[in-house]
N, C-alpha and C positions, 0 to 999 in steps of 0.2 A: 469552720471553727477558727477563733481568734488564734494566730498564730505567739508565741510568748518571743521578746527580744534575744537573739542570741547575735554573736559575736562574731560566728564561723559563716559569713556570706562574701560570695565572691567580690568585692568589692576592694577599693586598698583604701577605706578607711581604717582606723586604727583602732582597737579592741575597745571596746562600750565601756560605760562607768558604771560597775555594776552597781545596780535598783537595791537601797536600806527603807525599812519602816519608818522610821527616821525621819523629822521634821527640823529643818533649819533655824525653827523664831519657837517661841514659849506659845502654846494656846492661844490665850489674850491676844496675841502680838499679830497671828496667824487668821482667828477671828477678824480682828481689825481690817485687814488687808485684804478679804474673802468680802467682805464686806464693801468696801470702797473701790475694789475692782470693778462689786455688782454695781456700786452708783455710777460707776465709770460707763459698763455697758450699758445701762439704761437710757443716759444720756444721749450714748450712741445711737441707740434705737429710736430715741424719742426726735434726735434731730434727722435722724435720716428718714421717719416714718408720716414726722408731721406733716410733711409737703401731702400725703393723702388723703386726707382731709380737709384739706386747703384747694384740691385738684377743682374743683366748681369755681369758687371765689376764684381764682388764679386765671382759671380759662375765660371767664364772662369779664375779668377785668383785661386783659390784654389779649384776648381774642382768641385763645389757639384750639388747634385740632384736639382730637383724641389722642393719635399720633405723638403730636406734641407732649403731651402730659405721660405716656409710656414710655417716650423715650428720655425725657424728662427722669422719671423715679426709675429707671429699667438700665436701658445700655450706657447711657452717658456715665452714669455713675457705675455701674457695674465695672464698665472697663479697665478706669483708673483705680478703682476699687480692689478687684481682683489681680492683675499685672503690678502692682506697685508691690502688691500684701507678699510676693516672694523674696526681691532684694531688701525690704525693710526687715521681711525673718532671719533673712541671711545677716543684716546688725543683728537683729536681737540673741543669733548665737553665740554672739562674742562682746556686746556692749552690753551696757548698762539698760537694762529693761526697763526701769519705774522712766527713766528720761525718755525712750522711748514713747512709752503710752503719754507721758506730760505731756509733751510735745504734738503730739497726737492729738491729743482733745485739745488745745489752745487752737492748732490748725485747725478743723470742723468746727469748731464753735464760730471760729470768727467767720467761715465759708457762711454758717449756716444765718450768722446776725446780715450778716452780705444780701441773701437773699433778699431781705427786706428792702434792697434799694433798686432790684431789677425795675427796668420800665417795659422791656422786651424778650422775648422766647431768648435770644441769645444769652442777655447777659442772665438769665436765669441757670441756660445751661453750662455756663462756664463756673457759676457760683455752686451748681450742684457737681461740678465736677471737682471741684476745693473741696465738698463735704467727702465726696469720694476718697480722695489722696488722702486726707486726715486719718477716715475712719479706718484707713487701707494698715495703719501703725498701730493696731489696736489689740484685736486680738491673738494674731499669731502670737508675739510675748506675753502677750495675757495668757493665752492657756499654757505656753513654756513654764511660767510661772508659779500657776498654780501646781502644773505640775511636779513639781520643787517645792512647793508651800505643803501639798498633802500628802499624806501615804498612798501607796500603790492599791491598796484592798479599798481606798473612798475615796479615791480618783474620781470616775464616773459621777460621785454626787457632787464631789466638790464643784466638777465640771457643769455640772445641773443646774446645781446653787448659781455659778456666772451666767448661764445663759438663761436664768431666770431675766434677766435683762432685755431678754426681747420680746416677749408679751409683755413685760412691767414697762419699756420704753416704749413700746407700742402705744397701751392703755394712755400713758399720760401725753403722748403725742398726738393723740386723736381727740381726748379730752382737752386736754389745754387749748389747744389748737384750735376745734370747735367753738370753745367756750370765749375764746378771745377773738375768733376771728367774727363771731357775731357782734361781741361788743366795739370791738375796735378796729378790725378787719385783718385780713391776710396777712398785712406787712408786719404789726406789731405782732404777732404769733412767732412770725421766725425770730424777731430781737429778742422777743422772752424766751423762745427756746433754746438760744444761743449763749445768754449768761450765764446758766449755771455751769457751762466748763470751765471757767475762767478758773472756779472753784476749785472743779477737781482737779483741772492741771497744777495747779499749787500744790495740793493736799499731794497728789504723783510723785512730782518733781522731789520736796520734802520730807514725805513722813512713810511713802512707799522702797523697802529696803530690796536690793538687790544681795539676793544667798551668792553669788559669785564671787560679788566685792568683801563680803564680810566671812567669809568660810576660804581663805589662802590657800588652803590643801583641795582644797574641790575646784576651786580658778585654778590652782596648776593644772588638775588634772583634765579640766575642758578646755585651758589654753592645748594639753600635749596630744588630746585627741578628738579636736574638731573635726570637722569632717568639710570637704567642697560640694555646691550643691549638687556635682553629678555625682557624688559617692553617695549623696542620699539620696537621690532618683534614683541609682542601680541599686541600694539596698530597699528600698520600695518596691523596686519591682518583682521582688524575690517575697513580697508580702499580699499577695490573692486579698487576704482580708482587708485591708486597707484601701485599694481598688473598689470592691465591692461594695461598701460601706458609701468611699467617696459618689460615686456614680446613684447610688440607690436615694442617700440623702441630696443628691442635686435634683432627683425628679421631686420630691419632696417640696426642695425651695422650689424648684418651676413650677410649681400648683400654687404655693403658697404663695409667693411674690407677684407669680402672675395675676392671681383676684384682688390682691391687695387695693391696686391705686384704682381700685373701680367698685370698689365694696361698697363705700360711702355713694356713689353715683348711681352702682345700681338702684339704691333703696330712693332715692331720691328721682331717678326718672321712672322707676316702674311700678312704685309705693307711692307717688307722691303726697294723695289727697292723705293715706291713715298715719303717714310720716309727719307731717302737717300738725294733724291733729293730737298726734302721739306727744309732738312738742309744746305744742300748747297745752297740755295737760299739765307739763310742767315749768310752766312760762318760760321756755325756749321757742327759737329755730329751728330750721328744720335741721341747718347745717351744725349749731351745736348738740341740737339732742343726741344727732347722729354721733357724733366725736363723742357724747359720753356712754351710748348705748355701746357702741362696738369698742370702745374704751375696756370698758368693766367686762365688756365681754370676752373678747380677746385676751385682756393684761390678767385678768384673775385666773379665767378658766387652762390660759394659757401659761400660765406659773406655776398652777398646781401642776399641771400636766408634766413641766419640765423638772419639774424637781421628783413627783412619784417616778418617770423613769429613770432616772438618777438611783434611788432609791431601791426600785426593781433590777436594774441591775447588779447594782455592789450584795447585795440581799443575794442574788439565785445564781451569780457569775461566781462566785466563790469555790463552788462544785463542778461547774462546768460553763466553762467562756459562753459558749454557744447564748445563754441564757439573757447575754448582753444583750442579743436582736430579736428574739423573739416577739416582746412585749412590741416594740414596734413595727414589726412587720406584721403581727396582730391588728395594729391599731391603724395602721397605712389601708389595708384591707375596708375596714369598717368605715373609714369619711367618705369612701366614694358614693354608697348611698345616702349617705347625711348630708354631706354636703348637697346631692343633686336634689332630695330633700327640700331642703333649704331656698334654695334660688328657681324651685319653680311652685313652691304652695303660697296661697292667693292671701296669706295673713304675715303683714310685717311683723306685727311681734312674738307671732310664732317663729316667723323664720330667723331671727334675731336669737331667740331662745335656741333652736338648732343650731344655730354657730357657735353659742358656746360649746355644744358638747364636740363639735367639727376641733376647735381652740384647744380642748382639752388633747383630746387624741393628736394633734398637730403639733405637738409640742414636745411627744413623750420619746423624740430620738435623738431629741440632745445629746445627755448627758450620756447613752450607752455609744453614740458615734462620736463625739469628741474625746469619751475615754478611751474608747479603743481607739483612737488614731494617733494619741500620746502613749498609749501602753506599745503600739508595734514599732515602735522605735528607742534607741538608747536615746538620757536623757540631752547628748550633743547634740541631738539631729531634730529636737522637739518642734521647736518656733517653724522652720523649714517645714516639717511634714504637716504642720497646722496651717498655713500659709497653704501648701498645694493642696489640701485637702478644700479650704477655703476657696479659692481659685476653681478649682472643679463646680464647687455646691453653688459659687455666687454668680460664676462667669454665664452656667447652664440655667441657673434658676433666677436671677438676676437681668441678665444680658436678655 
């Protein structure tokens, strides 16, 4: 069972801020920012994702292994990705958060227009390791954030609603990506991917408002009871739930991330003649069709997925926390045969068709594992516990 935040834990942090229904900004205002977060992570996803689509072009232009191309989208960036995302939480428990994420997408974006000038494995993986550090500033204050922005009963969707951003940044990194690297090749894929941060880092830096800075009485009171981050490891560890959740959602990413940068390759070495042909149907490649088929399939079927368990939880968690994991340990169960399904029946576009419903189900532990890893902490210790929850899910499913 979700354990609920209390106060009285062995630790010598200083008494929690107790949780109001209570929203800091007007609807409209709150809307706006739920909103621009999502285009925030989309981006996210869409420049960290494109390199998978790009992995054929990439390897047949400068040569590399498999190897290459795994470690490539896997450890190099996981590392910096993961290990940075704690000390940068540990700002965002006390700084200014909208600068934070600003800052954050300016860095990734400019790694990821970078990519565009590699000639060699290295300097590619030094440029994916820039996207890493960037995106490393993202979401821990992101979910702090939102945190702060919604009420405690629609946490979990609000959380949904952001991580819709990783099928939607998915989808348009596979498509875009696809669709350009046939027209124009590899290189200019990452320059287009890369420009629209420039965007949101403005829009961040500007028009995204920190509750700290503009609420004086709530900044005293997270100035007077911040916490160090081993006061929030030892109040974590007194949290079973939280463990559990972190550890359960990292085999999750390690399926997922693991097929990822070989999805497009599988269909492409072991489909190739109906892949082919598939594309010419709709005067494409094989490599763009591919980028739009597993685009729309992942980014839709995986949006809906994340927001219905958003949805399912705040809905049946109201009566009993438990309800938070159910739907997805239901739906964990059910991809193992879909997906196997999927990557051994002799029809691509059936097997294409299977991947979305695999998308759907793949998506629905969002919103109940990043609400509940904000609800088991007060809200000083937020950014920090999202950060090492992260760190677990990306290092294990990632790395």
């Amino acid at each position: 069972m979700t354990e609920a935040v209390s106060p009285d834990v062995a630790t010598n942090a200083k008494p929690a801020i107790p949780e109001t229904s209570a929203t800091p900004f007007s609807p409209g205002y709150t809307r706006y920012a739920m909103f621009l977060l999502l285009g925030i992570y989309i981006v996210n996803f869409l420049d960290r994702q494109v390199v998978n689509i790009l992995a054929e072009p990439i390897k047949n232009d400068l040569g590399l292994a498999d190897w290459q191309l795994g470690l490539m989208s896997g450890l190099a960036f996981a590392l910096f990705y993961t290990f940075l995302g704690i000390p940068i939480a540990r700002m965002a428990e006390r700084k200014n958060r909208a600068f934070i994420i600003g800052g954050a997408v300016a860095v990734w974006s400019g790694f990821t227009a970078l990519c565009a000038t590699a000639t060699n494995f290295y300097q590619l993986i030094v440029y994916r390791i820039g996207v890493g550090v960037g995106e490393a500033g993202c979401t821990p204050p992101a979910h702090s954030l939102i945190a702060d922005y919604a009420p405690k009963e629609k946490r979990a969707s609000a959380l949904a609603f952001y991580s819709m951003g990783t099928p939607i940044g998915g989808l348009l990194g596979l498509v875009m990506g696809g669709l350009i690297a046939d027209a124009y090749g590899w290189r200019m894929a990452f320059l287009v991917a890369g420009a629209p941060g420039i965007i949101f880092a403005l829009l961040a830096f500007f028009t995204l408002r920190e509750p700290r800075k503009l609420m004086a009485e709530h900044a005293a009171k997270v100035a007077a009871s911040s916490a160090t981050f081993s006061q929030t490891v030892a109040y974590l560890m007194k949290r079973r739930t939280f463990w559990f959740i972190a550890f359960a959602a990292a085999i999750k990413a390690f399926i997922g991330y693991g097929h990822a940068p070989f999805t497009a390759s599988f269909f492409l070495r072991n489909h190739t003649t109906e892949v082919a042909a598939l594309a010419a149907d709709f005067g494409l490649k094989s490599v763009g069709f591919l980028g739009l088929a597993l685009g729309l399939i992942s980014g839709t079927a995986g949006a809906i997925g994340s927001y219905v368990g958003g949805m399912i939880a705040d809905k049946f968690g109201k009566n009993d926390l438990r309800a938070y994991m159910v739907a997805p340990a239901i739906a964990s169960l059910i991809t193992i045969p879909v997906y196997i399904t999927a990557v051994t029946i002799d029809s691509a576009s059936i097997a294409l068709f299977i991947l979305a419903i695999n998308a759907f189900l793949g998506t629905l532990w969002y919103g109940p594992v990043y609400g509940t890893g904000q609800s088991v902490v007060p809200p000083h210790m937020r950014a920090t516990a999202s950060a090492i929850l992260l760190f677990i899910i990306n290092l294990i499913g990632l790395g």
